[in-house]
N, C-alpha and C positions, 0 to 999 in steps of 0.2 A: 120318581115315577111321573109327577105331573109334569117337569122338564122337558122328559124325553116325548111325553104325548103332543107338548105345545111343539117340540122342534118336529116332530113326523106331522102335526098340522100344517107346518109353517111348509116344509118341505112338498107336499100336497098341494096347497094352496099354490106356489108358487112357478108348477111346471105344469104347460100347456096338456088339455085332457084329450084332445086327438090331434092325429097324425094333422089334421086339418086347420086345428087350431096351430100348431106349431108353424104348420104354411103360412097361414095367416102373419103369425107373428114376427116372421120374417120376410114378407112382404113389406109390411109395414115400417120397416127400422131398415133403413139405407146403407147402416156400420156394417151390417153383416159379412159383404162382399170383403170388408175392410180388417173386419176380424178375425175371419177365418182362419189366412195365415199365419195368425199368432195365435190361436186357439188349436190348431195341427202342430205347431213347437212345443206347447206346453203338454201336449195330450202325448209326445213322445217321451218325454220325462220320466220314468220311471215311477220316481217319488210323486211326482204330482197324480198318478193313475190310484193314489191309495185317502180317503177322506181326512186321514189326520194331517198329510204331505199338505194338501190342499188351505188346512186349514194353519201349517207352518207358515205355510205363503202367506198367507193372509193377515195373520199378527206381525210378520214380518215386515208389511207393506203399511203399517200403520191402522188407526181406527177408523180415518173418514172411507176407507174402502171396506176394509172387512166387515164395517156395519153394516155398510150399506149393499153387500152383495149378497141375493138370495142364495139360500142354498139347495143346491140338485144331490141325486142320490148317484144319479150318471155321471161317471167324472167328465165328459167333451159336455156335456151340457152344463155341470156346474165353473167348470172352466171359460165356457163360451161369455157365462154369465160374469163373472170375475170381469176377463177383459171389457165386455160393455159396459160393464159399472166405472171401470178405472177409467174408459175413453169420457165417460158421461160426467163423470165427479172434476177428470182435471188430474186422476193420479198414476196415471199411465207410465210416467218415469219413476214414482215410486213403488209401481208393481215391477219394473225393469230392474233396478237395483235391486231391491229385494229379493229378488230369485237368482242374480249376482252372487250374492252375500249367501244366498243358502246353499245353493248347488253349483261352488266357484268351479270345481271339477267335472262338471258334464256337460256335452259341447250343446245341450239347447240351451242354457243359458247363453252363451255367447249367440247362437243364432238370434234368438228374442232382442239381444240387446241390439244387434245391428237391424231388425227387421222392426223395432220398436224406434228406434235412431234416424232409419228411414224415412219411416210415416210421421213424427213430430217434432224432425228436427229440421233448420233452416235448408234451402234450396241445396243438393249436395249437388258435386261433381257431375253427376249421370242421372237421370231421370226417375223418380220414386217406383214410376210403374213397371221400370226398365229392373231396377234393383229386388223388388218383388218378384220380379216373374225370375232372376236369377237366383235368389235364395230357394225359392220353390225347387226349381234344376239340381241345383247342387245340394241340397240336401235329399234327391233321389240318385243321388250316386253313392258308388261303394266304397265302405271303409279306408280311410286311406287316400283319399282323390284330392291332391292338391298338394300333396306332401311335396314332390317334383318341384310345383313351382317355387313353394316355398324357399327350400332348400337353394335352389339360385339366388332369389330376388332377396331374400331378406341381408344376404351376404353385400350382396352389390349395393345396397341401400349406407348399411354398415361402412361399408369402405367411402363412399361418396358423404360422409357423414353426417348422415340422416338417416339414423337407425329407428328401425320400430320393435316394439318389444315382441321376442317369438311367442307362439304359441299355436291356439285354431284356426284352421281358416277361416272362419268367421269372425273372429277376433282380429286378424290379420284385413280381410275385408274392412271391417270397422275401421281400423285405426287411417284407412285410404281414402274410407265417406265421409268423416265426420271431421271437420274443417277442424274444430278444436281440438283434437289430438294430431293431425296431420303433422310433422312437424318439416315440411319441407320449403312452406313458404308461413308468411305471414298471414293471417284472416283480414281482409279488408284490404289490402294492396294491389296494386294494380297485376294483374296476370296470375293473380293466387289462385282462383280457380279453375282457367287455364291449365296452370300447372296443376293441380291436383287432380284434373282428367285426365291428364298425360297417364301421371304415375297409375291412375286404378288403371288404365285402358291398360296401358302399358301391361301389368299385371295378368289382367281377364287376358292378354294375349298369353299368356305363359301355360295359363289354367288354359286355354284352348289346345297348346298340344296335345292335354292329356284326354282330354273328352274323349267321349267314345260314343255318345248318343246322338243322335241327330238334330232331337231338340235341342239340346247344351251348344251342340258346334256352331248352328242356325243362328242361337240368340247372343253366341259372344263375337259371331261374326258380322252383327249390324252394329258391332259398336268399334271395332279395331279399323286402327289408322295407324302404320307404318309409322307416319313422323310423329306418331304422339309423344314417345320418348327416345332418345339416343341408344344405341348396343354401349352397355359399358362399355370404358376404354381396359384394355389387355393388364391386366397385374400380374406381378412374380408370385412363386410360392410360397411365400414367406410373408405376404401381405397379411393374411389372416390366419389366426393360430387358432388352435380349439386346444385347450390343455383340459384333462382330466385325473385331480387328486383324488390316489386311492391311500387314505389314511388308515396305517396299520396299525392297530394301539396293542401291546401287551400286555394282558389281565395278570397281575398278583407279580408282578417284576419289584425287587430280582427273582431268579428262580434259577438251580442246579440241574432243571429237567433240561433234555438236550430240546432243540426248538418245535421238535416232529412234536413232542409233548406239552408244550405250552400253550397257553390259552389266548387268543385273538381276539379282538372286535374288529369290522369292516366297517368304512364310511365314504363314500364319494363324495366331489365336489366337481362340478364342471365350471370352464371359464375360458375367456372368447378375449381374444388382442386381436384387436387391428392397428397396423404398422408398430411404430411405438407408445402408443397409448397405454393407458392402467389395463390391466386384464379387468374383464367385465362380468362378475358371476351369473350365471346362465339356472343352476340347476344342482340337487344335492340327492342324496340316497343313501339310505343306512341298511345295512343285513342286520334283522334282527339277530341273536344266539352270538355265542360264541365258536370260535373254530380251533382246534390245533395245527401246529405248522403243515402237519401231515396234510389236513384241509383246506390249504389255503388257494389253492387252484383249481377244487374240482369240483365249482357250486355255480357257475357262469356268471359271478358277481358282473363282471363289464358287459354284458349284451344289456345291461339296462343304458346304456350309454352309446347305443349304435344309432340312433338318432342326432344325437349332438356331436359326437363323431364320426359322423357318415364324411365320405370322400366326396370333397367338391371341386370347383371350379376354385384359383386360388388359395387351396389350404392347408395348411399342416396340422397334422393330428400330431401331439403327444399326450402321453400317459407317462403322469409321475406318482410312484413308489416311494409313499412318505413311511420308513421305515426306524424302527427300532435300532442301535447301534449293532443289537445281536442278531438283525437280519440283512444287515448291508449285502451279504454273498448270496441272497437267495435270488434264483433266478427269476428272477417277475417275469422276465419277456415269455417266458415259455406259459404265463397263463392264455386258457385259450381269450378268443376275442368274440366267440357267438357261439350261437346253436351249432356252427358247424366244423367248432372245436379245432380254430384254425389259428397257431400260435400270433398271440399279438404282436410277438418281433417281423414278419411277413407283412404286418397293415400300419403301422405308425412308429413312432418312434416310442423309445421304453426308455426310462433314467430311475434311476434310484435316487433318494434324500435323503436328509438327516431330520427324524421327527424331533432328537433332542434337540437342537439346535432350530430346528423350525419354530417352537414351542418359546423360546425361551431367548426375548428379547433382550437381555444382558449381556448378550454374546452377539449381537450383530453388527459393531460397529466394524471390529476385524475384519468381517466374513464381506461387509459391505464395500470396503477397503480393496480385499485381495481382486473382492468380481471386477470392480473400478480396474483394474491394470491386466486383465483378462487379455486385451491386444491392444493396450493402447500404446501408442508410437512405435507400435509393429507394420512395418510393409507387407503387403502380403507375400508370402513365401510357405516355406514348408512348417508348417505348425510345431507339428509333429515333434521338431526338434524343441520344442519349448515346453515339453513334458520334463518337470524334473522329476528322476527315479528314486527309491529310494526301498530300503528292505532290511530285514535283519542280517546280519554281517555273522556271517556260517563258523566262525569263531566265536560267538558271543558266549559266555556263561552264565547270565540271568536268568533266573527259572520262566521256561515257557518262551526261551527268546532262539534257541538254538535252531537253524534253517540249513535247508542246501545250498550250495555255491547258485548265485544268479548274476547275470550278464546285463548292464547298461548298455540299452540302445541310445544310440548317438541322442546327443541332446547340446544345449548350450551349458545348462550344468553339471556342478560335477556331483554324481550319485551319492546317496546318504546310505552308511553301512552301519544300520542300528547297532549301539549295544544299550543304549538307555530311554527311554523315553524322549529325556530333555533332549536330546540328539538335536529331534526335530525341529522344538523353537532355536537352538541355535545355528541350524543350518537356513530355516527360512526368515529371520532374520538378517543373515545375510544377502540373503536375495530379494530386495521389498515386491520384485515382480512378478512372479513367479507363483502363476497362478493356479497350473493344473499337475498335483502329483500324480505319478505311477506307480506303482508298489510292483516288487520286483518279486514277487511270491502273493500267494494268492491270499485273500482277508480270512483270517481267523480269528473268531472272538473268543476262543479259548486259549491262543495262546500269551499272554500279556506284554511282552515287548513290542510286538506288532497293532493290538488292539490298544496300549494304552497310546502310542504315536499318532495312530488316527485320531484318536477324539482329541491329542491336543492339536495335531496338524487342521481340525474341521472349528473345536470351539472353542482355542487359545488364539490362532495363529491364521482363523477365517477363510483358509481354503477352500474354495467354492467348487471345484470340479477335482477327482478322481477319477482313474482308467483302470485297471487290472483285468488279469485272465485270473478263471475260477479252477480251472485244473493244475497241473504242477509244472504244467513248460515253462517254457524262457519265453520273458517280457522282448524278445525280440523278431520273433515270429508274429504276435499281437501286431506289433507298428509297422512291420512289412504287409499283413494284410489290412490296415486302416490306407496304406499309403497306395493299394494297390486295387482297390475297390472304391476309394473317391478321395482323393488325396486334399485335405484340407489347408486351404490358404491360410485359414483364423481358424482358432481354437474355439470359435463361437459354432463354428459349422461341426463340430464334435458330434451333436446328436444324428445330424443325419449321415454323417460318416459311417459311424456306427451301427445304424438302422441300413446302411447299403449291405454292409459288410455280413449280418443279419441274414439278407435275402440270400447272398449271393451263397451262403453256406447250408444251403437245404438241399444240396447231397449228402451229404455226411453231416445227422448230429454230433459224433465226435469233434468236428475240427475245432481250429479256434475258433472261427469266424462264432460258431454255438456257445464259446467261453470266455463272450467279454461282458464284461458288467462297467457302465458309465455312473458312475455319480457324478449328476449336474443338477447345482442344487444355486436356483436364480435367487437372492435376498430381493430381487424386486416384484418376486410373485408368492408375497407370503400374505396371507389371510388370515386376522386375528378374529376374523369371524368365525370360524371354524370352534374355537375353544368356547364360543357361546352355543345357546341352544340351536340344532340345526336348523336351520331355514328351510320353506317346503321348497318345493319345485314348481312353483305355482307362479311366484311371486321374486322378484331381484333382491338379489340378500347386499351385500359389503363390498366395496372395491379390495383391491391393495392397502394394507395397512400404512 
């Protein structure tokens, strides 16, 4: 009892008793003007709007502040107070971090840091008064204002390799002010900040398309200069990739239920190549619950992913399908891709994987082997012929091996007519090159001459790409429309063949073009990070293993 009377004293005591006195008192104190703006970021906050937020911050930001700040019963006035104590003590970067570190997820911490960064950090690129009065602008604009720019510049930054890490735009801001993360020049060298006006100008022009207000347009137009930085030079499509792993795990395997019944977990991972560089992780996402197969396409699991795979200038989206052996035939591409439930094989390219095999680092010397001869000392020509076929042999009599007659489309070799498993290694054995099978009947994980040939053709014998149709025609209709919808030089260009082939078939769900399934499964984009605890999304997890 005595505590809380000394703090309602203390509290009393400490805030001015008329409207007149409060004039006063800010008359008096010169910071006010200077405070403000950090005192309207943190008064947006959510958390900070409630006494105990407040008081988070404050033990968070160490003793020599928290003691020494009175405390208000009004949060803008006990907040006001916070900041004038930290400008006056000295601990104004450790009230910056500290609201970092509590509120890494809400974009007024990043505003605070760069508007904190501003005012006491050395001389930046562009003028402090100038950067104030554009924080103020831009954070009266609506949800979403800068996404545009982002989405170009931070690509083109990427590719000129001098990337900055994504995220807010305020974050994004910062990393353009503050000479010590910069990372496009050196700090202290001749033209360093120079150039680092180019790149913000450069920037605030991108952010000036999107404005809409007159004030925003006015204040980013007293700062744009044409030659501040160069139009990037023109890239292929292929310059920058955006891959997105959807790992499929199967709860309580084995199991005799068919897969409509079996139980699921979901996990994303996103990850970003430019040219041939490591893939670079971006971003991760887990569905909480579990799903059965029945489930597995009807929860809009990828619209969390339409930001990092948004369609840009230079880029290829795919979406790989890290699956179970007993879900190789399920059709991924038909899950939708957004709210507007528009199959994903129509917006990027779709592949299926091997989870066994991804997992399971004992097995990838082969598998590193076979992708190594994928086209090497191939000229370019028709790929297509460098599919070897192969299927159960319609005479066979192994339990589970018996199939209909099917047809070898032309190839260099000569087609494998299953009757045993081992078939396989002794036939790709024979052929050290020979990198992409076709199965000549469609994958079934029920029947065992066909299912036990794949997993040794994938994790004896390191086969890195598969083709097949999922219905019961003949593998020779599949390679007249791969040939005939974008005919492939290299085996490398598989996915987007595929992906044309895709589009071009949305008259008719029946045809083939609806009934191909690609396994393409790259040993250079495998992530043992994944089998550790997931990484947020916040924060850069693991390259390539």
């Amino acid at each position: 009892m005595l505590r809380r009377l000394l703090r309602t004293l203390s509290v009393r005591r400490s805030e001015p008793d008329t409207a007149q006195d409060q004039a006063q008192a800010q008359d008096q104190d010169p910071t006010q003007d200077v405070d403000e703006p950090l005192v309207a970021i943190l008064a947006d906050i959510p958390r900070l709007q409630r006494l105990d937020g407040r008081h988070d911050l404050l033990q968070q930001a160490g003793p020599q502040l928290r003691l020494a700040v009175a405390e208000h019963r009004v949060a803008r006035d006990h907040l006001r107070a916070v900041v004038g104590t930290a400008r006056r003590t000295g601990t104004l970067e450790a009230l910056q971090g500290a609201l970092l570190a509590l509120e890494p997820d809400d974009v007024g911490a990043d505003w605070f840091n760069l508007a904190v960064t501003v005012q006491t950090a050395p001389s930046g690129p562009l003028p402090a008064d100038f950067m104030m009065g554009l924080i103020g602008e831009l954070r009266r604009q609506p949800q979403g204002f800068g996404q545009q720019a982002m989405r170009r510049y931070l690509p083109e930054r990427r590719l000129a390799r001098r990337p900055l890490e994504p995220g807010s735009l305020p974050h994004v801001l910062f990393q353009l002010y503050d000479a010590r993360t910069t990372p496009s020049t050196t700090p202290g060298t001749p033209g360093a900040s120079d150039t680092a006006s180019s790149e913000l100008r450069y920037f605030l022009g991108l952010l000036a398309e999107e404005a809409t207000t007159p004030e925003l347009t006015s204040l980013l137009a007293s700062v744009q200069d044409p030659a501040a930085a160069p139009a990037p030079a023109p890239t292929t499509r292929t310059e920058r990739q955006v891959i997105v792993q959807v790992r499929v795990e199967e709860e309580g395997a084995p199991s005799d239920l068919p897969y409509t019944r079996r139980q699921y977990s979901l996990r994303g991972y996103c990850y970003e190549r430019v040219g041939d560089d490591e893939p670079a992780f971006r971003g991760s996402k887990a569905l909480p619950g579990l799903f059965t197969g029945r489930e597995l396409d009807r929860h809009g699991f990828l619209a969390a992913w339409q930001d990092w795979a948004e369609s840009g200038w230079g880029v290829t989206k795919r979406v790989e399908f890290l699956l179970p052996h007993s879900l190789l035939n399920h059709p991924a591409e038909a899950w939708p891709s957004g709210p507007a439930d528009v199959e994903l094989s129509h917006t990027c390219q779709v592949v299926v994987r091997s989870l066994t095999r991804y997992k399971d680092k004992t097995v990838h010397d082969p598998w590193l082997r076979r992708w190594a001869a994928l086209d090497h000392g191939c000229p370019p020509g028709d790929a297509l012929e460098r599919i070897g076929w192969m299927g159960p042999d319609a005479s066979a009599e192994q339990p589970g091996a018996a199939g209909k007659p099917w047809s070898c489309p032309g190839s260099r070799y000569p087609s494998l007519r299953l009757t045993h498993p081992a078939d396989v290694g002794d036939w790709l054995r024979a052929h050290p090159d020979l990198a992409c099978l076709g199965l000549g009947t469609p994958y079934d994980h029920d029947l065992d001459l066909l299912r036990d040939a794949v997993r040794d053709a994938l994790l004896l014998d390191g086969i890195p790409v598969m083709v097949w149709r999922r219905d019961e025609g003949d593998p020779g209709p599949l390679v007249d429309v791969l040939r005939d919808c974008h005919k492939p030089d290299r085996l490398a260009d598989l996915p987007h063949t595929v992906h044309e082939a895709r589009r071009q078939g949305r008259r008719d769900p029946r045809s083939v073009h609806n009934q191909i399934s690609l396994l393409w499964d790259d040993p250079t984009c495998v992530f043992t990070s994944q089998d550790q605890q997931m990484t947020g999304t916040r924060v850069a997890g693991e390259g390539a293993a």
